[in-house]
RODO-2510 file (C-alpha; in nm, 4 decimals, decimal comma):
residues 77
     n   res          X          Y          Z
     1     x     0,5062    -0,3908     1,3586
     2     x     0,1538    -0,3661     1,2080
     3     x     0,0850    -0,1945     0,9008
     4     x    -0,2653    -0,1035     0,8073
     5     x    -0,3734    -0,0973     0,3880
     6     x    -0,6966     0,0422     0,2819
     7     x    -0,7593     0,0695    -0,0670
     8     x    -0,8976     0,4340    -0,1246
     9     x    -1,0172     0,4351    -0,5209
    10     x    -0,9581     0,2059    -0,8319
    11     x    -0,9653     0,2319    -1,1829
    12     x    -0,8700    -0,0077    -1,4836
    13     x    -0,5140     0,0742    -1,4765
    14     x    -0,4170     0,1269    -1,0728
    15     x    -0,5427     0,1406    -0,7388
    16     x    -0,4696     0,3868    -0,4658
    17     x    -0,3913     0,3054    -0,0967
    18     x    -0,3571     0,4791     0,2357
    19     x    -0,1027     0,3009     0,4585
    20     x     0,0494     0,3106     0,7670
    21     x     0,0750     0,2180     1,1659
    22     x    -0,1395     0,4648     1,3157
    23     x    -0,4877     0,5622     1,1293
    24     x    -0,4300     0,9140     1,1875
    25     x    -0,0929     0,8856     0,9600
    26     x    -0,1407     0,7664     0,6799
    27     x     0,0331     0,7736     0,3360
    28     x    -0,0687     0,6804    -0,0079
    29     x     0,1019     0,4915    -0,2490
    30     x    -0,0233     0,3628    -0,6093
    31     x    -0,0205     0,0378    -0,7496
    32     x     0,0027    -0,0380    -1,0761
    33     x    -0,2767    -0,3205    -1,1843
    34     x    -0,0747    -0,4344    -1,4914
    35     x     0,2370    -0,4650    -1,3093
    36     x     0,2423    -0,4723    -0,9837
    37     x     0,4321    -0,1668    -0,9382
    38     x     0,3806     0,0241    -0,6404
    39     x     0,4790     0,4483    -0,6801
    40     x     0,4919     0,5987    -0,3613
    41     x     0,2521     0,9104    -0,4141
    42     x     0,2543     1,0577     0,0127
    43     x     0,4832     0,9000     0,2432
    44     x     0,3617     0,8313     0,5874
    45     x     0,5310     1,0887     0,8582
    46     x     0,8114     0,9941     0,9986
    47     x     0,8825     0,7009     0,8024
    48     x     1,2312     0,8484     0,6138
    49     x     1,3440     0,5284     0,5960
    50     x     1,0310     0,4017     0,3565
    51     x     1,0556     0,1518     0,5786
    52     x     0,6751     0,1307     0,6039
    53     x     0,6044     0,2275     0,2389
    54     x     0,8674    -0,0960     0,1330
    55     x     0,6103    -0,3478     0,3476
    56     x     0,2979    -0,1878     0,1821
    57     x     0,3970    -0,2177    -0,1510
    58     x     0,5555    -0,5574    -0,0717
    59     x     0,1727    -0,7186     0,0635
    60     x     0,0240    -0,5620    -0,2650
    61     x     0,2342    -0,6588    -0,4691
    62     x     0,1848    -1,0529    -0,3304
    63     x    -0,2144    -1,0138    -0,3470
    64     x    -0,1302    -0,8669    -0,7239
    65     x     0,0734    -1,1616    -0,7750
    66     x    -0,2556    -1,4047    -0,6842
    67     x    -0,4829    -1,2079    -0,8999
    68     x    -0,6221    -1,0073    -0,5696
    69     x    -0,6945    -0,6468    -0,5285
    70     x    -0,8201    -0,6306    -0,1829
    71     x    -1,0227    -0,3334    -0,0259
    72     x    -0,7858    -0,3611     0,3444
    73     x    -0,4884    -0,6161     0,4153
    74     x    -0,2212    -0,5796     0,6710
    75     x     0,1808    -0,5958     0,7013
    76     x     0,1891    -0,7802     1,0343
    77     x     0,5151    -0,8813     1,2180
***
């Protein structure tokens, strides 16, 4: 499975994301740059599960942990 993050905008309290395994269909989520805390704002289609959204938030939420706030990153399996 490969999961593609972009980061779409940023501000001094959270950056948004589009996310997902197809470019085409994506969803956006929100993470929280105090936190860490990811809000799921669109989920992707077809993902009912939030299966996908869980990995997205996941990678953020390690770059968040190392200080990072990267423009595109990947869930890779």
């Amino acid at each position: 499975m490969y999961i593609a993050i972009r980061r779409l905008s940023t501000n001094e309290d959270s950056a948004d994301y589009a996310f997902g395994e197809d470019e085409s269909r994506m969803g956006r989520l929100r993470l929280n740059l105090e936190t860490g805390t990811a809000t799921l704002v669109e989920a992707c289609p077809d993902d009912s599960s939030q299966g996908i959204y869980q990995r997205a938030a996941r990678k953020l939420f390690l770059h968040w942990q190392k200080g990072e706030s990267p423009e595109t990153t990947c869930w890779a399996t």
